[in-house]
C-alpha positions in Angstrom: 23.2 -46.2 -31.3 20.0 -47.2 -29.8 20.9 -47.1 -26.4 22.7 -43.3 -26.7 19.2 -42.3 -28.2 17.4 -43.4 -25.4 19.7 -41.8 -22.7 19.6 -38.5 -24.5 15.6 -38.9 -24.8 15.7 -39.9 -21.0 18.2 -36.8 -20.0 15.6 -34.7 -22.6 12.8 -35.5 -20.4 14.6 -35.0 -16.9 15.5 -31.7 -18.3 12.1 -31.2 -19.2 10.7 -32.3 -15.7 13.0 -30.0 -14.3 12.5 -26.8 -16.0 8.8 -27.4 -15.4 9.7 -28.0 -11.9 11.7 -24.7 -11.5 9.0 -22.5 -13.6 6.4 -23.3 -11.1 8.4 -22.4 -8.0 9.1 -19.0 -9.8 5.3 -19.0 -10.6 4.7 -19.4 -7.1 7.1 -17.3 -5.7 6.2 -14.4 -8.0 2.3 -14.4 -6.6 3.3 -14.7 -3.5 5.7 -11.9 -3.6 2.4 -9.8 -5.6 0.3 -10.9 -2.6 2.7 -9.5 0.1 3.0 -6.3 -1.7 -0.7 -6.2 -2.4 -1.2 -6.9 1.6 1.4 -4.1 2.2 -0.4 -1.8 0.5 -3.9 -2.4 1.8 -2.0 -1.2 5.2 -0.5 1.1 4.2 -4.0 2.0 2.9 -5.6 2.0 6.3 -3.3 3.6 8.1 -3.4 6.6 6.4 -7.1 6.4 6.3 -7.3 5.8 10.4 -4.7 8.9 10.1 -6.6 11.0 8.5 -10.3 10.2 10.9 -7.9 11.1 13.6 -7.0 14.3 12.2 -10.4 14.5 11.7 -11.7 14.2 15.2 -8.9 16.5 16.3 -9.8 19.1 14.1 -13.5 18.4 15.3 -12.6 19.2 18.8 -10.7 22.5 18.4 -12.6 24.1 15.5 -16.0 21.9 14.4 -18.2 22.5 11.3 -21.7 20.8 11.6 -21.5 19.5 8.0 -19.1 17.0 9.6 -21.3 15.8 12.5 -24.7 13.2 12.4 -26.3 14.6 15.5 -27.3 11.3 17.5 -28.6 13.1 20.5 -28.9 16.4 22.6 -28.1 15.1 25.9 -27.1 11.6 27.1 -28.6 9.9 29.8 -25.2 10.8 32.6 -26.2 14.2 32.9 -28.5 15.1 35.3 -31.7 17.0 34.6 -30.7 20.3 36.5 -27.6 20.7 34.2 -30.0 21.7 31.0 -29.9 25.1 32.1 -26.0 25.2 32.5 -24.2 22.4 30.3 -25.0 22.1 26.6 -24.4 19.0 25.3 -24.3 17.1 22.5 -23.8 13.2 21.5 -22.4 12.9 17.6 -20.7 11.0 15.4 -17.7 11.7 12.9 -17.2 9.1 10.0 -14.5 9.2 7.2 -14.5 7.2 4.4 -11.7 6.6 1.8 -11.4 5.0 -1.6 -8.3 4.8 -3.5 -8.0 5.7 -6.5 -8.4 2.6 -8.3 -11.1 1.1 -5.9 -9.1 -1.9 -4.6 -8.9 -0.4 -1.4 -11.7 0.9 1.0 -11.3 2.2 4.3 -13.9 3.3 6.8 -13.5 4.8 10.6 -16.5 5.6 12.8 -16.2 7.8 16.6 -18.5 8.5 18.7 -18.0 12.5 20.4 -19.4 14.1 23.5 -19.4 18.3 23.0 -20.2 20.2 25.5 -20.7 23.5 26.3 -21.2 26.1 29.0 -24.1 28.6 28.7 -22.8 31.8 29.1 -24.6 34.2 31.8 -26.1 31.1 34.0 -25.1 30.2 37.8 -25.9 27.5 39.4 -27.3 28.8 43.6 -25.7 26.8 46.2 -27.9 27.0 48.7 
């Protein structure tokens, strides 16, 4: 009787062992499967955020609203001095920002633009 006790209290405590065992790989398993889905997400995330600041700089290129714009500069330094009078220029940056909606995720895109413009009514002399 003694011995049959003790086998069922040793088979008890491999069972024991084992479900322990088993409860931690699906433990494990589970985060890891939250983790990928968490890393999917924050792509998902950015992409849609670099989508949208490229929108953004499309838009700012056809049709361009100076709320949008940080002016860095009027002219940069690879123009030459005698195309003031004809060439309007202007050196600005576009930033978007995005936030999801329950602040896990932030996403931020900077560009750099070059407008430029032709004054109307000037001619350059080629003499």
């Amino acid at each position: 009787m003694r011995q049959s006790g003790m086998a069922l209290i040793s088979a008890l405590i491999f069972l024991l062992v084992m479900l322990l065992i088993v409860s931690a790989n699906l433990f494990i398993s589970q985060m890891s499967m939250k983790s990928a889905q968490a890393a999917q997400r924050q792509l998902l995330f950015e992409q849609r955020a670099l989508a949208l600041h490229l929108n953004s700089v499309s838009d700012a290129t056809s049709t361009s609203s100076e709320a949008d714009f940080t002016i860095i500069s009027r002219c940069p330094a690879s123009y030459a001095v005698w195309s003031d009078s004809l060439i309007k220029c202007d050196l600005l940056t576009l930033a978007t920002s995005l936030l999801s909606d329950d602040s896990r995720f932030a996403a931020s895109y900077s560009s750099m633009l070059v407008r430029q413009q032709l004054i109307d009514g000037e001619v350059l002399d080629a003499e």
